[in-house]
C-alpha positions in Angstrom: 9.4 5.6 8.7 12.1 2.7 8.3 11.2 -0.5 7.6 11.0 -3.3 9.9 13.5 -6.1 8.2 12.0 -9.6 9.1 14.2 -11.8 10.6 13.8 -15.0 8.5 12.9 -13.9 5.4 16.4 -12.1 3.9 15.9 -8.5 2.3 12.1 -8.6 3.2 10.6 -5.8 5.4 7.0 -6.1 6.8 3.9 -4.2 5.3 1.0 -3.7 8.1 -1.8 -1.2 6.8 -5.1 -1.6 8.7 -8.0 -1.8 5.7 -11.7 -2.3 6.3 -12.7 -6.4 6.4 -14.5 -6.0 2.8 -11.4 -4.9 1.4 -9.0 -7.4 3.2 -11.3 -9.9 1.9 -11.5 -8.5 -1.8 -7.7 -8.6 -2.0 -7.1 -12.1 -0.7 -9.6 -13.3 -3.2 -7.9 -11.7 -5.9 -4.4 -12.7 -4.7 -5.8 -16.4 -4.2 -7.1 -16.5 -7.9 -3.3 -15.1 -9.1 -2.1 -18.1 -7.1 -0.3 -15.6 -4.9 0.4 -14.8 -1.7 -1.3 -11.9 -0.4 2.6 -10.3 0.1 3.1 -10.7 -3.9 -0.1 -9.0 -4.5 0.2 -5.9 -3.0 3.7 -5.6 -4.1 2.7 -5.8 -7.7 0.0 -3.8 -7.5 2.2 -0.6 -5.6 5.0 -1.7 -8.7 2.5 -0.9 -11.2 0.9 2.2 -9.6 1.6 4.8 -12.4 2.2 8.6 -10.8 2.1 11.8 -12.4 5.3 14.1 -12.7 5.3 14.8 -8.7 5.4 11.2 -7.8 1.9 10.7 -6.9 -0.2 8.2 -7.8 -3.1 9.7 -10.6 -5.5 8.3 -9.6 -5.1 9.9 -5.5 -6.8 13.8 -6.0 -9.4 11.7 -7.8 -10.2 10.1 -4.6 -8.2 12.3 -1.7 -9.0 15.7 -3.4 -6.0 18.0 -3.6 -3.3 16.6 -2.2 -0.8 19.8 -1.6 2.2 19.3 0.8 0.0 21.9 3.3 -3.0 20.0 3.6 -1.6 16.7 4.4 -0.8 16.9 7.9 0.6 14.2 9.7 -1.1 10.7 9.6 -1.5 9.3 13.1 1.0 7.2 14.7 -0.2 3.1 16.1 1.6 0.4 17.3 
């Protein structure tokens, strides 16, 4: 998927996901009480996501189970 570039912030491209209200409002506390915005936030938290040698996160089979390329599928499309 490519980026959408926004038009008046320079080399900035817009991050939507769509997260439950308990989690929105768990992040924008925390990025409040960093003295953030809720943009720098979630950029240094993906910057300091550690993966393993495949390039995914450790933490994700944990969670997701196994994550192999033929059990993905395709995540649907909004908008």
């Amino acid at each position: 998927m490519t980026p959408v570039r926004d038009k008046k912030r320079q080399g900035m491209v817009r991050l939507s996901p769509m997260v439950p209200p308990e989690v929105h409002a768990q992040a924008y506390a925390n990025a409040r009480a960093a003295g953030v915005s809720m943009g720098k936030y979630l950029a240094e938290l993906i910057k300091r996501d550690q993966v393993d040698d495949s390039g995914c996160p450790v933490w994700a089979r944990e969670v997701f189970g196994d994550l192999s390329e033929s059990d993905q599928g395709e995540l649907p499309m909004t908008g």
